[in-house]
PyMOL Python script that loads the backbone (N, CA, C, O; Angstrom):
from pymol import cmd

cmd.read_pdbstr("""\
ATOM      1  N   UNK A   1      99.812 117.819 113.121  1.00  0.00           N
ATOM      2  CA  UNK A   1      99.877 118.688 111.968  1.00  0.00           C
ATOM      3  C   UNK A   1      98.701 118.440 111.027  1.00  0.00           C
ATOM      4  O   UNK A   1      98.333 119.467 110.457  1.00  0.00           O
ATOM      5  N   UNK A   2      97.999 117.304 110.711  1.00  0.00           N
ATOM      6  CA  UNK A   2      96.899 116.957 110.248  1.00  0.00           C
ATOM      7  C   UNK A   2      95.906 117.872 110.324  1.00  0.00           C
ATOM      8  O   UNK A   2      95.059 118.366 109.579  1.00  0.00           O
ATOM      9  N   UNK A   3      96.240 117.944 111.378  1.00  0.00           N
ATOM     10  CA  UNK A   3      94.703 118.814 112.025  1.00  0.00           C
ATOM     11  C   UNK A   3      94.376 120.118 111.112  1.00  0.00           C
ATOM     12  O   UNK A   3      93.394 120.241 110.379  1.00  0.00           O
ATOM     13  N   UNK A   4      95.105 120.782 111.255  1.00  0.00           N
ATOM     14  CA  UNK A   4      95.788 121.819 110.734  1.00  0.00           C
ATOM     15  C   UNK A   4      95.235 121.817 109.015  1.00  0.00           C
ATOM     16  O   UNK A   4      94.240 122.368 108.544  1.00  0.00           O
ATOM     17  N   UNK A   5      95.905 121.284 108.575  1.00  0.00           N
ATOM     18  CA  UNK A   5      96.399 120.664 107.405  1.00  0.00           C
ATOM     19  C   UNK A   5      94.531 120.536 106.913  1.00  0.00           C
ATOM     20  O   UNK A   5      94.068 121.414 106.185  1.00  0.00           O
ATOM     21  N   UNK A   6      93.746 119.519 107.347  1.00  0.00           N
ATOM     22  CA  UNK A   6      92.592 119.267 107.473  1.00  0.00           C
ATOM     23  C   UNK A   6      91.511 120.437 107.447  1.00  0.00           C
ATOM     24  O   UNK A   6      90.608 120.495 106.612  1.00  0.00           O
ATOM     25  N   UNK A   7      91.721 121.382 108.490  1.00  0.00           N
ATOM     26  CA  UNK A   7      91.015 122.540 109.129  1.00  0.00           C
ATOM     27  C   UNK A   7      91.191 123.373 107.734  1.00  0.00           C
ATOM     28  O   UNK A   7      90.231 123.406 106.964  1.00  0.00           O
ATOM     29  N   UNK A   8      92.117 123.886 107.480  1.00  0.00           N
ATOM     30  CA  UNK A   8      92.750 125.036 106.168  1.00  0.00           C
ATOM     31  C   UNK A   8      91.974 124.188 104.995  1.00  0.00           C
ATOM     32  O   UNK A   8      90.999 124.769 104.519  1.00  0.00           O
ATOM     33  N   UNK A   9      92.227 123.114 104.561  1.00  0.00           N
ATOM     34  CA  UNK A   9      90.951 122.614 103.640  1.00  0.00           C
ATOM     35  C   UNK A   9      89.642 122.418 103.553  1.00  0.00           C
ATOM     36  O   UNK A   9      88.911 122.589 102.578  1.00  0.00           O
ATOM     37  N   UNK A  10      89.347 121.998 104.774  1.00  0.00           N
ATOM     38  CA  UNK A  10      87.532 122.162 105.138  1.00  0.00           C
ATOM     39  C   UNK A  10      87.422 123.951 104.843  1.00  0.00           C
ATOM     40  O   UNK A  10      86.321 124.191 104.347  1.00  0.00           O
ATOM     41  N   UNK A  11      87.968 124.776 104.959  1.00  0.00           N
ATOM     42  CA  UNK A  11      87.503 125.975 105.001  1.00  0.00           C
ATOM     43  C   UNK A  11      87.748 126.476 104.026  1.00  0.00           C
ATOM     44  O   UNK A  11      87.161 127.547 103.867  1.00  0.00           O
ATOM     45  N   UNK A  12      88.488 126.125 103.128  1.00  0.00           N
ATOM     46  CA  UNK A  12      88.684 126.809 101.893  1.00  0.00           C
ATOM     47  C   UNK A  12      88.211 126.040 100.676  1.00  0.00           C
ATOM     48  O   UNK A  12      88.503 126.089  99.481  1.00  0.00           O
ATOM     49  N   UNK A  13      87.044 125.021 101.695  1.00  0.00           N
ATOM     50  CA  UNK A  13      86.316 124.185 100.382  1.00  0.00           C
ATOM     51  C   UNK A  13      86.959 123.332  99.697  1.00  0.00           C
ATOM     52  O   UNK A  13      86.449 123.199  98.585  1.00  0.00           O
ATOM     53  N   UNK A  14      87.817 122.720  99.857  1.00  0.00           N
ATOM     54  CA  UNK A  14      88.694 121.397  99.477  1.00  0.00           C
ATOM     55  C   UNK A  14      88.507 120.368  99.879  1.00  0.00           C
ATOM     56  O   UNK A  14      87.676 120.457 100.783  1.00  0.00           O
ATOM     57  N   UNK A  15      88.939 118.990  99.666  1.00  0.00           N
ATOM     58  CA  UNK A  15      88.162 117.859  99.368  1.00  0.00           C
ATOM     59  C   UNK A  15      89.552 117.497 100.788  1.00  0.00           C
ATOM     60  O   UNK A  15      90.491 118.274 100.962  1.00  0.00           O
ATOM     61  N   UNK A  16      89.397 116.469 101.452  1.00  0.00           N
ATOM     62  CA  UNK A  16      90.658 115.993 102.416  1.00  0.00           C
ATOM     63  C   UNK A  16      91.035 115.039 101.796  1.00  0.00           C
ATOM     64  O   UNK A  16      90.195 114.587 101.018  1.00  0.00           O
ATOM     65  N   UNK A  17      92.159 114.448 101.835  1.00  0.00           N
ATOM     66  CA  UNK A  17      92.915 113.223 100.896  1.00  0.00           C
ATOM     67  C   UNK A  17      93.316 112.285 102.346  1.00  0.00           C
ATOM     68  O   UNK A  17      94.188 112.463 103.196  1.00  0.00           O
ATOM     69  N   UNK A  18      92.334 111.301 102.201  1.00  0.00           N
ATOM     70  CA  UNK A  18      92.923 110.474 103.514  1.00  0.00           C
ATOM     71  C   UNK A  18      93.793 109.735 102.254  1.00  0.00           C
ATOM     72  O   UNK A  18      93.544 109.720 101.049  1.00  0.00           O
ATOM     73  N   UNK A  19      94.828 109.174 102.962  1.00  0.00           N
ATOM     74  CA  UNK A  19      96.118 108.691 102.548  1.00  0.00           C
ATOM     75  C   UNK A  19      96.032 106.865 103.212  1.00  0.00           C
ATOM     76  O   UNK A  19      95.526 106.730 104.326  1.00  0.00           O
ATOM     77  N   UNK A  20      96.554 105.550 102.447  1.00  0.00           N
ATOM     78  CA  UNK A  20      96.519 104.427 102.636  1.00  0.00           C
ATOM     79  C   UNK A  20      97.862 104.028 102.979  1.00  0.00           C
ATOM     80  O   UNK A  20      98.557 104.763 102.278  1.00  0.00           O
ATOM     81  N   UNK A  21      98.540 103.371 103.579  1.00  0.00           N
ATOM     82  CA  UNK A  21     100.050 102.589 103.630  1.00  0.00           C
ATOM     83  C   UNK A  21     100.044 101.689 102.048  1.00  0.00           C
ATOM     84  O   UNK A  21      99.023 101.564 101.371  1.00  0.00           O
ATOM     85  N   UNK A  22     101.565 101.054 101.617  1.00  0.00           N
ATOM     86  CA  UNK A  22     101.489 100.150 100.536  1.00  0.00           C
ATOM     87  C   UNK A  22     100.898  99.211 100.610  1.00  0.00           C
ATOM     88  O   UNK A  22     100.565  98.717  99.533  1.00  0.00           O
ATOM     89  N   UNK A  23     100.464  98.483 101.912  1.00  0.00           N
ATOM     90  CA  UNK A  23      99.545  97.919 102.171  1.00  0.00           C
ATOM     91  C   UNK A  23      98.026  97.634 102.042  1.00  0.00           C
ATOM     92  O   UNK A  23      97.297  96.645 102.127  1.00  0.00           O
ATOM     93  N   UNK A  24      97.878  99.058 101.780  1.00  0.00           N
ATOM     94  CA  UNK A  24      96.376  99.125 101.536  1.00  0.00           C
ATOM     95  C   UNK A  24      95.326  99.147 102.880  1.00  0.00           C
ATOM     96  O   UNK A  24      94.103  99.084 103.010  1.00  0.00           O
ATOM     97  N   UNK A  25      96.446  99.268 103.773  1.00  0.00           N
ATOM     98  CA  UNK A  25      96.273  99.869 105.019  1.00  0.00           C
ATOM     99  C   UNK A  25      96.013 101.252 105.741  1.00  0.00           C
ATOM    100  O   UNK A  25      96.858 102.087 106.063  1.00  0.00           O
ATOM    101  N   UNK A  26      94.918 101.286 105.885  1.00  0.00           N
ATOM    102  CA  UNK A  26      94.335 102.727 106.811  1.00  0.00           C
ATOM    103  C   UNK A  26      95.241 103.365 107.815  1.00  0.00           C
ATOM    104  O   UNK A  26      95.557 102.787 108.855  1.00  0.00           O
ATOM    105  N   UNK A  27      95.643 104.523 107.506  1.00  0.00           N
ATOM    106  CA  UNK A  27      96.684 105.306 107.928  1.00  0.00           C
ATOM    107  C   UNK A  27      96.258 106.163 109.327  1.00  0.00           C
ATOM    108  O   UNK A  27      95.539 107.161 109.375  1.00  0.00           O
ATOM    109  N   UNK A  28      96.890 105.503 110.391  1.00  0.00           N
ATOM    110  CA  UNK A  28      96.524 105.969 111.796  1.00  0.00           C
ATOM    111  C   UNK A  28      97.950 107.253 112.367  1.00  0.00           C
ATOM    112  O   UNK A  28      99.136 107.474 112.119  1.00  0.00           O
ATOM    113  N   UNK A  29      96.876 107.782 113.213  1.00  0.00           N
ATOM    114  CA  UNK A  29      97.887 109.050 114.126  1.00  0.00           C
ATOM    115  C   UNK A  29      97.508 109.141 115.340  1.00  0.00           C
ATOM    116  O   UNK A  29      96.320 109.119 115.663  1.00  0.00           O
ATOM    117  N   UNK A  30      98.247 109.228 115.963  1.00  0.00           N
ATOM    118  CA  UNK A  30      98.028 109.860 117.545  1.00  0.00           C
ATOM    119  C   UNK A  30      98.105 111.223 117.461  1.00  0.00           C
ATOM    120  O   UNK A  30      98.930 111.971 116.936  1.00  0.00           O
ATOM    121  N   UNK A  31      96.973 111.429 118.150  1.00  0.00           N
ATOM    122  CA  UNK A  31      96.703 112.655 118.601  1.00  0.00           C
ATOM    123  C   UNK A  31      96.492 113.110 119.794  1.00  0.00           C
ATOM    124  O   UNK A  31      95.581 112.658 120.488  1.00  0.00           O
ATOM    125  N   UNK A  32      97.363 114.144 120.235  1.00  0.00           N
ATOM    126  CA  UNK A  32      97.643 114.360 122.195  1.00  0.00           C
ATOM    127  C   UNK A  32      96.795 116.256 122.386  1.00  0.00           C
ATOM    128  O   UNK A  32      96.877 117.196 121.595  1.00  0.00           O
ATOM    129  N   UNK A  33      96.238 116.198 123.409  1.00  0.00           N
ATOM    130  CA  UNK A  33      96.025 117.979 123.679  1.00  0.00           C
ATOM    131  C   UNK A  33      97.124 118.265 124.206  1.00  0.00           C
ATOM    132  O   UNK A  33      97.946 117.674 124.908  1.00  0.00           O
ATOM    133  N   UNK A  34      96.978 119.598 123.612  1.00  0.00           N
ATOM    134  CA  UNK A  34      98.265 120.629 124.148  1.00  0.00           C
ATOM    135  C   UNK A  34      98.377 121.204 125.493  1.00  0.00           C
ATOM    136  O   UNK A  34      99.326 121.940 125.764  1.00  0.00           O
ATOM    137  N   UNK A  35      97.396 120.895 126.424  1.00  0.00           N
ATOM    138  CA  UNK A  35      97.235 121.139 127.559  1.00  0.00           C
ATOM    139  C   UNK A  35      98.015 119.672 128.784  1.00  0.00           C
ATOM    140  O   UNK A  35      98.630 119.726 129.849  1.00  0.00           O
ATOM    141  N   UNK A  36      97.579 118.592 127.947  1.00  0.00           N
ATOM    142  CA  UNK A  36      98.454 117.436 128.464  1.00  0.00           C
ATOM    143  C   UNK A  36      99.864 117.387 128.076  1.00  0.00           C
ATOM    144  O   UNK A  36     100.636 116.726 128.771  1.00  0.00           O
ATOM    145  N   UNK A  37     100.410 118.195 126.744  1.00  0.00           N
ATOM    146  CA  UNK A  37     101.885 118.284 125.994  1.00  0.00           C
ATOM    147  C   UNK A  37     102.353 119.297 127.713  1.00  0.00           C
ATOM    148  O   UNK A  37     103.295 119.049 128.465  1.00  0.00           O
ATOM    149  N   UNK A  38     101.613 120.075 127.812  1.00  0.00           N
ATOM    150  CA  UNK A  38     102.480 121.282 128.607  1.00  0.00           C
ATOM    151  C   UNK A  38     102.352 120.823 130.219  1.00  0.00           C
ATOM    152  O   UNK A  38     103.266 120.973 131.030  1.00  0.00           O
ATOM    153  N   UNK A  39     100.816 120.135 130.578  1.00  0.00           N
ATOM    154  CA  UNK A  39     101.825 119.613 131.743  1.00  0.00           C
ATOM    155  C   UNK A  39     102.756 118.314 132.026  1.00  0.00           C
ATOM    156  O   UNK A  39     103.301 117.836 133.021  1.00  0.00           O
ATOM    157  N   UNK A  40     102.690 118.082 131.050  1.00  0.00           N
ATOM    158  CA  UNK A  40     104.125 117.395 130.765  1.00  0.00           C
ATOM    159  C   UNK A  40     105.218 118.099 131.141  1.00  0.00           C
ATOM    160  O   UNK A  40     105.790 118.149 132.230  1.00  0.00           O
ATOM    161  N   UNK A  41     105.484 118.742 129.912  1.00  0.00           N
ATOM    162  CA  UNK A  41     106.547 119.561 129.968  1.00  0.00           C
ATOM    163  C   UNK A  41     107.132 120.015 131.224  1.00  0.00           C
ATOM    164  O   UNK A  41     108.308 119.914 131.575  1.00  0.00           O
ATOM    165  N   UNK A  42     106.058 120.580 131.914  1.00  0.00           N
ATOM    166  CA  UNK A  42     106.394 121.563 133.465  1.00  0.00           C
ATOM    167  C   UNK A  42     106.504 120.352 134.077  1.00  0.00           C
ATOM    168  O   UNK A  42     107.467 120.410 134.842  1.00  0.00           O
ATOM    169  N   UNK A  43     105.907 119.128 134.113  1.00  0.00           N
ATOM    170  CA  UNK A  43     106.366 118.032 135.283  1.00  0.00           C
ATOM    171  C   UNK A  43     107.323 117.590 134.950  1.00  0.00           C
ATOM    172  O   UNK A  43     107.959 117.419 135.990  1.00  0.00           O
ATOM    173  N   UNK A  44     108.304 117.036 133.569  1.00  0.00           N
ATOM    174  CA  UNK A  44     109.507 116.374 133.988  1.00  0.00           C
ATOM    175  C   UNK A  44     110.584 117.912 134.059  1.00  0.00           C
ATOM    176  O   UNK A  44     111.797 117.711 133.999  1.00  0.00           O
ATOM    177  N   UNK A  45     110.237 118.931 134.146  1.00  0.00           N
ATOM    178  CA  UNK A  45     111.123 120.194 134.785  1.00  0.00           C
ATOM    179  C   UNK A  45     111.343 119.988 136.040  1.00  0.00           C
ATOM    180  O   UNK A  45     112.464 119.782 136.505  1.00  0.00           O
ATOM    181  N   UNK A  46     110.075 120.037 136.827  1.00  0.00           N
ATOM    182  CA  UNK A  46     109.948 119.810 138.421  1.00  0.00           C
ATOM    183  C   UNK A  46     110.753 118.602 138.733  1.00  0.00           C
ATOM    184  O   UNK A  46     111.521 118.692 139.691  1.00  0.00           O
ATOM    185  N   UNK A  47     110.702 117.544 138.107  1.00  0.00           N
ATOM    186  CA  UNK A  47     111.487 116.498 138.301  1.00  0.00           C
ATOM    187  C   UNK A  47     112.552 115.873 138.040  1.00  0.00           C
ATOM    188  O   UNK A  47     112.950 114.752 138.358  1.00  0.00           O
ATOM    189  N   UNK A  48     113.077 116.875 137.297  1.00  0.00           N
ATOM    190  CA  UNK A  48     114.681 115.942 136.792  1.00  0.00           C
ATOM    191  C   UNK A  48     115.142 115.368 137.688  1.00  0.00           C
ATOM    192  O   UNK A  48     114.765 115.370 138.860  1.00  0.00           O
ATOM    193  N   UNK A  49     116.018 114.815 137.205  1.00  0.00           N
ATOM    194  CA  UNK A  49     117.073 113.954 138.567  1.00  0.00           C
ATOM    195  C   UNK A  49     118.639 114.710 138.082  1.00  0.00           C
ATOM    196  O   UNK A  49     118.781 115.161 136.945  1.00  0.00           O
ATOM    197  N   UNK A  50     119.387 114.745 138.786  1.00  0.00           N
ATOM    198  CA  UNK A  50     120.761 114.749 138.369  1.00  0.00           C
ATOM    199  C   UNK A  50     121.368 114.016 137.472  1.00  0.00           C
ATOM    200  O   UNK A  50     121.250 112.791 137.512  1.00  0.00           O
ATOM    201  N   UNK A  51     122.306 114.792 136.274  1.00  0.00           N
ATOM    202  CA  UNK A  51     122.524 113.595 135.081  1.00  0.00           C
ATOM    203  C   UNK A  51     124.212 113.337 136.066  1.00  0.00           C
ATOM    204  O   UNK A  51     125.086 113.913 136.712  1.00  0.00           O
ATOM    205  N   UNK A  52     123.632 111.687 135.395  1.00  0.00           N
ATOM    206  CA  UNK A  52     124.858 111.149 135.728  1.00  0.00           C
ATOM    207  C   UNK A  52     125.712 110.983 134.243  1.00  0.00           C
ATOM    208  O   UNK A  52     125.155 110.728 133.176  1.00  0.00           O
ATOM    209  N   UNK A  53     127.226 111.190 134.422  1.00  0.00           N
ATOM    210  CA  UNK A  53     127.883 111.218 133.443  1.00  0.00           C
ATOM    211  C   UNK A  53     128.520 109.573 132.943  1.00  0.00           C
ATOM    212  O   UNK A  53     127.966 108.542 133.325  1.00  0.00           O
ATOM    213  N   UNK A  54     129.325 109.571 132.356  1.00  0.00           N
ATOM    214  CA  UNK A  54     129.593 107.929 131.953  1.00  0.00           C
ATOM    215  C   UNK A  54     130.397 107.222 132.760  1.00  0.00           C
ATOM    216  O   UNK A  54     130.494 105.996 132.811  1.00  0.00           O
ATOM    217  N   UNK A  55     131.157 108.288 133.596  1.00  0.00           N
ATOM    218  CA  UNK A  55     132.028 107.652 134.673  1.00  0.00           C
ATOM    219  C   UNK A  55     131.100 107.528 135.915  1.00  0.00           C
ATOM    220  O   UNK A  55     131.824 107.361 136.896  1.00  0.00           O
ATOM    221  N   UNK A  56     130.092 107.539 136.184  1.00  0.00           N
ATOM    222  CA  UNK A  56     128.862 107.261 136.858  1.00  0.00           C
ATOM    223  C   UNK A  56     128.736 108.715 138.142  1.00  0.00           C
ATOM    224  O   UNK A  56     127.741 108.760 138.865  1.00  0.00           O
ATOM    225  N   UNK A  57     129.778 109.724 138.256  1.00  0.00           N
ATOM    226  CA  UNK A  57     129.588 110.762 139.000  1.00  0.00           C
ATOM    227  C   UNK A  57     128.558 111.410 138.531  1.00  0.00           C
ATOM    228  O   UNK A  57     128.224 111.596 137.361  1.00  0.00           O
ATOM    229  N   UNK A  58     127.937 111.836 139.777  1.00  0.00           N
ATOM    230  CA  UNK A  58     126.994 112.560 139.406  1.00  0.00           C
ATOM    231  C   UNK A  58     127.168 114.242 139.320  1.00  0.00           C
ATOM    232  O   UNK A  58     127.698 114.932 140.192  1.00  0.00           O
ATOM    233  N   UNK A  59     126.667 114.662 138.222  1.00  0.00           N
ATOM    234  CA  UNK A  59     127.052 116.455 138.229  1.00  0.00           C
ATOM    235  C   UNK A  59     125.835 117.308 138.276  1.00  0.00           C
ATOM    236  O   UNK A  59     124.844 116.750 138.746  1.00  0.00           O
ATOM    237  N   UNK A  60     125.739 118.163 138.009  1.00  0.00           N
ATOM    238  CA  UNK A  60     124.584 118.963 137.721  1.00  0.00           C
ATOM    239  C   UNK A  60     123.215 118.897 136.786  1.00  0.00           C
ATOM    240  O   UNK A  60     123.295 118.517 135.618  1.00  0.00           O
ATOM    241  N   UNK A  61     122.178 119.224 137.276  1.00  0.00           N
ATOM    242  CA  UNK A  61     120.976 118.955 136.642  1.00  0.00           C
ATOM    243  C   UNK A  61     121.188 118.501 135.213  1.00  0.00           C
ATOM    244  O   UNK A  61     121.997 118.917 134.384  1.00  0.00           O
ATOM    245  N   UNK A  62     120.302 117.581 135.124  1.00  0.00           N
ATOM    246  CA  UNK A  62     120.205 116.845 133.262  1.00  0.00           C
ATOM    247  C   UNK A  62     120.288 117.821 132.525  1.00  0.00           C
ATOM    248  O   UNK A  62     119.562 118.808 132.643  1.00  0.00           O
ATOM    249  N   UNK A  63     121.398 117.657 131.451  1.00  0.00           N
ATOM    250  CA  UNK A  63     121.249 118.864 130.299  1.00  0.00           C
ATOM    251  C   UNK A  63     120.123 118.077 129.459  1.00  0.00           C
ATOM    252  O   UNK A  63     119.080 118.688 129.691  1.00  0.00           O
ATOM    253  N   UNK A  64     119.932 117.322 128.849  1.00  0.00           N
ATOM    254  CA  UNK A  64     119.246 116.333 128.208  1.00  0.00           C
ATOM    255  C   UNK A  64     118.254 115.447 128.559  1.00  0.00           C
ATOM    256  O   UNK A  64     118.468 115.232 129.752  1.00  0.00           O
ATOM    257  N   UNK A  65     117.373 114.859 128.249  1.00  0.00           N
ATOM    258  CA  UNK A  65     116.724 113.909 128.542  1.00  0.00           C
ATOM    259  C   UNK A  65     114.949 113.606 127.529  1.00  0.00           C
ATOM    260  O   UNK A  65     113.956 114.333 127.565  1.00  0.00           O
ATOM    261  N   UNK A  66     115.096 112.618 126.932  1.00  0.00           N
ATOM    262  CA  UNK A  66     113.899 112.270 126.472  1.00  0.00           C
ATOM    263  C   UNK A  66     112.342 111.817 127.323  1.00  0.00           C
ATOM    264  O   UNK A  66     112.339 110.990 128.235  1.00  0.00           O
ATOM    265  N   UNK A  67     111.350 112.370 126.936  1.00  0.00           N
ATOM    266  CA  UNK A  67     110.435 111.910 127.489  1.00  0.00           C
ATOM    267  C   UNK A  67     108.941 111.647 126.504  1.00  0.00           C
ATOM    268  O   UNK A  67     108.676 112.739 126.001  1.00  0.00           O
ATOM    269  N   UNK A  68     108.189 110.882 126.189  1.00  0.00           N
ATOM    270  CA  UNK A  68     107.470 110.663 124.971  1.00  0.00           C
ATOM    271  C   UNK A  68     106.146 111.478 125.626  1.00  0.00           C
ATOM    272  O   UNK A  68     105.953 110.771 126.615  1.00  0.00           O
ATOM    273  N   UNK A  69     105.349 112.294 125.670  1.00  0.00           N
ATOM    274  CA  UNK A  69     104.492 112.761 126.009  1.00  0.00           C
ATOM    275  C   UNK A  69     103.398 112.675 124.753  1.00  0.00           C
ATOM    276  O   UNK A  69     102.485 113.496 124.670  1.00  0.00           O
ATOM    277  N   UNK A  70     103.526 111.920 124.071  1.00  0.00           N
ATOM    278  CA  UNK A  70     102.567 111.393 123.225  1.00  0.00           C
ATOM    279  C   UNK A  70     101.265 110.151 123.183  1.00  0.00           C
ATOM    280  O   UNK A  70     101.477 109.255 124.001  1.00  0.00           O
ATOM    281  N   UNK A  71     100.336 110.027 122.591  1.00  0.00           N
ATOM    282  CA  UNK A  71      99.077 109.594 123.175  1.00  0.00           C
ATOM    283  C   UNK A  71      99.712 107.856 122.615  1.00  0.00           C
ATOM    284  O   UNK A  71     100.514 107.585 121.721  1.00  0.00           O
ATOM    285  N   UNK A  72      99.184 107.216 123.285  1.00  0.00           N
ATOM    286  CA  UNK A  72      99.373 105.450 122.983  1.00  0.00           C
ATOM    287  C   UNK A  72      98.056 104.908 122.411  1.00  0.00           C
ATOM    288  O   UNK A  72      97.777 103.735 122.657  1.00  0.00           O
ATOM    289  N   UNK A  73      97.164 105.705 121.619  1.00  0.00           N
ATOM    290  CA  UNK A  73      96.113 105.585 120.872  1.00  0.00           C
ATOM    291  C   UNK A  73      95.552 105.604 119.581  1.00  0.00           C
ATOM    292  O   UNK A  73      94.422 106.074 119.445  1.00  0.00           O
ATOM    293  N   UNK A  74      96.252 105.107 118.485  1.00  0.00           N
ATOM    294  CA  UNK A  74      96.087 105.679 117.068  1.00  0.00           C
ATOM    295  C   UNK A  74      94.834 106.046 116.785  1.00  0.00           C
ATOM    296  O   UNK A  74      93.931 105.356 117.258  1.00  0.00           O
ATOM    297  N   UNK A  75      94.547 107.040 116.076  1.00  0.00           N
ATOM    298  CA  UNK A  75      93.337 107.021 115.564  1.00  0.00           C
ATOM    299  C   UNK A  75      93.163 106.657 113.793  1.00  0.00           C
ATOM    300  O   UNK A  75      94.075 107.023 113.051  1.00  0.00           O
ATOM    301  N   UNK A  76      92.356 106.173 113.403  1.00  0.00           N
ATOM    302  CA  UNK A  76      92.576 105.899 112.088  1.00  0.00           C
ATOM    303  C   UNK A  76      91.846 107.206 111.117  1.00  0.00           C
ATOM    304  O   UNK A  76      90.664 107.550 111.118  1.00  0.00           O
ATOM    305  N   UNK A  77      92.832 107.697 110.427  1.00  0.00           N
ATOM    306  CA  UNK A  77      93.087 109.253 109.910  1.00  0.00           C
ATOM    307  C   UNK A  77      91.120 109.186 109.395  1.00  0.00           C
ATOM    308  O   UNK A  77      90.302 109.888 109.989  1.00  0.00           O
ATOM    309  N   UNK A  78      90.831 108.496 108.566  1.00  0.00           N
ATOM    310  CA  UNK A  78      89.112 108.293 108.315  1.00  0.00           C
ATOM    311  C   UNK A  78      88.509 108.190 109.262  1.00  0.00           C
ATOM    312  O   UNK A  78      87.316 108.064 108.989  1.00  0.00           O
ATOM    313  N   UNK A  79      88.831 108.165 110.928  1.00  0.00           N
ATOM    314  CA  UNK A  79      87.884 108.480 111.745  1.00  0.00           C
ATOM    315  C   UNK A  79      87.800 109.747 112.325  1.00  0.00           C
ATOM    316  O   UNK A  79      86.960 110.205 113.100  1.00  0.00           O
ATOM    317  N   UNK A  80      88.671 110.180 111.895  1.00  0.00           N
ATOM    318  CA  UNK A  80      88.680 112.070 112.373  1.00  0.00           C
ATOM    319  C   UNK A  80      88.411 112.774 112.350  1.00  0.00           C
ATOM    320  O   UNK A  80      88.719 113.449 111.367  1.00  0.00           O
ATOM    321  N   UNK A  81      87.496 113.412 113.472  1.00  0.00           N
ATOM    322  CA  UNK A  81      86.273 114.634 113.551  1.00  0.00           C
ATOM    323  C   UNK A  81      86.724 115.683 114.047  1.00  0.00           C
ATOM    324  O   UNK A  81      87.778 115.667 114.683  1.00  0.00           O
ATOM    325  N   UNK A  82      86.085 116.686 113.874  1.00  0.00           N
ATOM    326  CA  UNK A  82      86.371 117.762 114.697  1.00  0.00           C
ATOM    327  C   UNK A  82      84.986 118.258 115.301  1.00  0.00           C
ATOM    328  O   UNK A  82      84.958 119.215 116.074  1.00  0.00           O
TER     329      UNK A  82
END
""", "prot")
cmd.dss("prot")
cmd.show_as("cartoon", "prot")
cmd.util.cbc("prot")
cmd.orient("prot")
């Protein structure tokens, strides 16, 4: 959402407010492409497994299931280019 957020101010001539923790710590984000979000998406489709319920039978395809398709890379918000 940064990005975003960032982009709409560079263009309308506004100043960006990088933001610190109480720390006084440089405020990092991961940032993922939307092209890696979506084949994500379509691969754990292709792959579900059958959800198993609590009595351990197994029933019909996962209604649910988490998967983090997010980057394991912070970037620190003051290093962010476009």
């Amino acid at each position: 959402m940064a990005c975003f957020f960032f982009t709409k101010d560079i263009l309308q001539g506004k100043t960006i407010d990088a933001y610190q923790t109480q720390e006084e710590k440089e405020v990092a984000r991961d940032f993922t492409y939307i092209d890696d979000v979506m084949k994500g998406c379509l691969g754990a489709l292709d792959t579900a497994r059958k959800s198993t319920s609590s009595s351990g039978k197994k029933r019909g395809p996962a209604q649910l299931r988490v998967y983090n398709l997010g980057n394991t890379s912070p970037v620190p918000v003051g290093k962010f280019s476009f």
